[in-house]
C-alpha positions in Angstrom: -29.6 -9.6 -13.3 -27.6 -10.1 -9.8 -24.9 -7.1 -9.0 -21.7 -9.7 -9.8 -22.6 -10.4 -13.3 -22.3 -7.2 -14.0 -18.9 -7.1 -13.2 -16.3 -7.8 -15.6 -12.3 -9.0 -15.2 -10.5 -6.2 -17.4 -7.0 -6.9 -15.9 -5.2 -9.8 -14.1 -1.5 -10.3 -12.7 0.1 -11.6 -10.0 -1.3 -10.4 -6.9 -3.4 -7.4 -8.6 -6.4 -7.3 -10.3 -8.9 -4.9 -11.8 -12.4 -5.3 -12.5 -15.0 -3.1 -14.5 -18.5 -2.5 -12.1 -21.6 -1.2 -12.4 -22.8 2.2 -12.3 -24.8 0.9 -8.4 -20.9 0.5 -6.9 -19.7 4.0 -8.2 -22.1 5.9 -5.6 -20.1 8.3 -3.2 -21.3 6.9 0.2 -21.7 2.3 -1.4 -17.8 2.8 -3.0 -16.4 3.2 0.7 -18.8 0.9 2.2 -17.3 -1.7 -0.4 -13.9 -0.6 -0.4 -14.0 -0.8 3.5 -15.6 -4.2 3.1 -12.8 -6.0 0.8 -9.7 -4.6 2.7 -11.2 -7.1 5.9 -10.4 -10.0 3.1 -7.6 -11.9 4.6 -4.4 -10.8 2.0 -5.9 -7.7 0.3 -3.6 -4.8 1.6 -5.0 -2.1 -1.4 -7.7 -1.2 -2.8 -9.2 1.1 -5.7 -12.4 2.1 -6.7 -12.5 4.7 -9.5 -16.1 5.7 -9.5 -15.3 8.0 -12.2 -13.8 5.3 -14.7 -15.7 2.7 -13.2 -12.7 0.1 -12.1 -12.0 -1.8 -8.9 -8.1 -2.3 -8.4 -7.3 -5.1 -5.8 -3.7 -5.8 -4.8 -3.7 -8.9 -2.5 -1.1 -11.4 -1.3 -1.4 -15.2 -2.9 0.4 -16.4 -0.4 -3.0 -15.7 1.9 -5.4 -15.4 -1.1 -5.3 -16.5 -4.6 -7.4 -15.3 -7.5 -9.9 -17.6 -7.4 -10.5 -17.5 -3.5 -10.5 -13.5 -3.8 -13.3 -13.5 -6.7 -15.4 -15.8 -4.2 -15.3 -14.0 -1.1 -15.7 -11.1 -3.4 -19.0 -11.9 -5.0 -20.2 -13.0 -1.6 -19.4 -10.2 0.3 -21.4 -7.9 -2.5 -24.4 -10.4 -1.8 -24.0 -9.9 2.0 -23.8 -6.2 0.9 -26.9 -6.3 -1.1 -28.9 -8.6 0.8 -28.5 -6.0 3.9 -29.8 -2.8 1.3 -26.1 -1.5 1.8 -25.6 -1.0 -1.9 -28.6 1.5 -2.4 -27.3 4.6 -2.0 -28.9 7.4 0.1 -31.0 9.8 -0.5 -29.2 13.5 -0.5 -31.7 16.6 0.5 -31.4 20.2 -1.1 -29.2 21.2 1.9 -26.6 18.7 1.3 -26.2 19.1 -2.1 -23.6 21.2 -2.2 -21.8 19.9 0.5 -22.1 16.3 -1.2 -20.5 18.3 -4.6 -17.3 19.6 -2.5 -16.8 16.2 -1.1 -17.1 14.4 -4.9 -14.8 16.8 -6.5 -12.1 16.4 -3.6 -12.7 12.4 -3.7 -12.2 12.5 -7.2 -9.0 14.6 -7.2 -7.9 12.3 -4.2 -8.5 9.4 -7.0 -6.4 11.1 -9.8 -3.5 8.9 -10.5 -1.4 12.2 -10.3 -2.5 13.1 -7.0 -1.7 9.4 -5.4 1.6 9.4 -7.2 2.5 12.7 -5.5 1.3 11.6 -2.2 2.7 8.8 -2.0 6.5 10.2 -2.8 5.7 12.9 -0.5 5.6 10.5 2.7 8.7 8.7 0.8 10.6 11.9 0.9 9.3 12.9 4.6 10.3 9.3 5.8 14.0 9.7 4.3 14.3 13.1 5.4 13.5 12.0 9.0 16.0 9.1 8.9 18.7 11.4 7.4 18.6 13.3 10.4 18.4 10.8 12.8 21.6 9.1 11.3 22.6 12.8 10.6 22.4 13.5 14.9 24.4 9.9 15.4 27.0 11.1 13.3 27.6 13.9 15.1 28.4 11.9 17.8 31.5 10.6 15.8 33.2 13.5 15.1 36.5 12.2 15.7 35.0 9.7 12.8 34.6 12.6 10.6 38.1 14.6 10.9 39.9 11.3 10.9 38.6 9.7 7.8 35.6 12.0 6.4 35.9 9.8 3.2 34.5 6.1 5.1 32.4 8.6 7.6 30.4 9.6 4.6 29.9 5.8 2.9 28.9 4.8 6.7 25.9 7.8 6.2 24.9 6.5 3.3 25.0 3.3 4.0 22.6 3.7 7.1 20.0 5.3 4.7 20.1 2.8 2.3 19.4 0.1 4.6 16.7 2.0 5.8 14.8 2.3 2.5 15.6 -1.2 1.9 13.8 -2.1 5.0 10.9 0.4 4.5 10.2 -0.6 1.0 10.1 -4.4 2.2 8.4 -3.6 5.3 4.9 -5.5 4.0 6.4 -8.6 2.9 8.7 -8.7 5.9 5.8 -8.5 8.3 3.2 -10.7 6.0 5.1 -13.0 4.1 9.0 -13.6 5.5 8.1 -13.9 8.9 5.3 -16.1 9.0 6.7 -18.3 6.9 10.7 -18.3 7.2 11.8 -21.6 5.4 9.9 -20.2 2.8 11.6 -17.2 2.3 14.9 -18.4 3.3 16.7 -16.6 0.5 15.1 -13.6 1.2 16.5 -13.8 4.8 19.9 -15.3 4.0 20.2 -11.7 1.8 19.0 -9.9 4.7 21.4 -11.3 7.1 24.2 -11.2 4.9 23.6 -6.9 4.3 23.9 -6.7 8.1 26.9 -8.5 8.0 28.5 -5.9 5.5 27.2 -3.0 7.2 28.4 -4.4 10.4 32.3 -5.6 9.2 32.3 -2.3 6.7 31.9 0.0 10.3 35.4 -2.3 11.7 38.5 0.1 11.7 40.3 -1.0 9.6 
C-alpha cells in the first residue's frame, strides 16, 4: 500500500487542515524532512507534525492554494520524498542513543500545545513591551504634551500601541494577501486608511 493511502483527512476548514499519517512520517529525523518539504508549497505559512499523536496540521492561504491543489502537491511531494529513500529513517548507533532520547523528549515538549501557546505570547508580550518603550522614549519628547493635557497625552500612548498590534497581528495578510491583490482587499484598505486618518486628526490640537 503507497505512503498517501495511508493518510487520512481528520479535520478541514478554511485555510487549515489536519490529517492522520502513518507511523513511517512520525520518525524524528523524516517529520522535519517533510515538514521542511511542505512549508516550500506556495501558500502554506504553518505547519505541524505531531509525531506523538500522529497528525499533520497545515494552515495555508486559498487565495495561493486551495484544498484540493494542497492535497495534490502534497501526495506528490511524499512520492518525490519516497522515491528518493528520504522517508526511511536512519539508522541510530549505541552512541547516539541517548543523545537521539534528549533531543525526542525536547521535540516533543517543543510540540506540547502548552509549550507553543506560551511561546508564542511570550514574543507577543516582548514585541509590545518593545513598542511601549519606543512610543514611551517619543513621548518623552513631548513633555510640554504631558503637563499641558496629561489626559489626551495618555489616549495618544495608547493609541500608538494599538495601532501597532493591529499592524503586527495583520502583518501576514498585509504582506501576502492585501498587497498583491489591492482591489481585492479594498475594504480591508479603505479601514486601514481611514484608522490613520483618526490617529492623525485625533493628534490635531484642538
Amino acid at each position: 500500500m503507497s505512503i498517501q493511502k495511508k493518510i487520512t483527512v481528520r479535520y478541514k476548514d478554511e485555510g487549515h487542515v489536519r490529517f492522520q499519517i502513518p507511523e513511517l512520517l512520525c520518525n524524528d529525523v523524516v517529520a522535519k524532512t517533510v515538514s521542511a518539504e511542505i512549508l516550500k508549497i506556495e501558500g502554506v505559512y504553518k505547519v505541524d507534525l505531531f509525531r506523538k499523536q500522529k497528525k499533520l496540521s497545515i494552515r495555508y492561504k486559498e487565495v495561493f492554494c486551495d484544498f484540493k491543489q494542497l492535497a495534490t502537491q502534497l501526495f506528490q511531494l511524499l512520492t518525490e520524498l519516497d522515491e528518493k529513500g528520504l522517508l526511511v529513517a536512519p539508522a541510530v548507533d549505541g552512541l547516539n542513543t541517548k543523545k537521539k532520547s534528549i533531543w525526542n523528549l525536547k521535540s516533543k515538549v517543543q510540540n506540547w500545545k502548552a509549550t507553543q501557546w506560551a511561546s508564542e505570547k511570550y514574543d507577543d508580550a516582548k514585541d509590545t513591551v518593545q513598542a511601549a518603550k519606543i512610543i514611551g522614549k517619543i513621548g518623552l519628547k513631548k513633555q510640554g504634551t504631558l503637563i499641558k493635557d496629561p489626559e489626551k497625552a495618555i489616549i495618544d500612548f495608547f493609541n500608538d500601541i494599538l495601532v501597532l498590534y493591529l499592524i503586527k497581528l495583520h502583518w501576514g495578510r498585509i504582506t501576502q494577501e492585501w498587497l498583491p491583490k489591492p482591489w481585492t482587499f479594498r475594504y480591508q484598505w479603505t479601514a486601514v486608511f481611514y484608522l490613520f486618518y483618526l490617529l492623525m486628526r485625533s493628534r490635531k490640537p484642538k
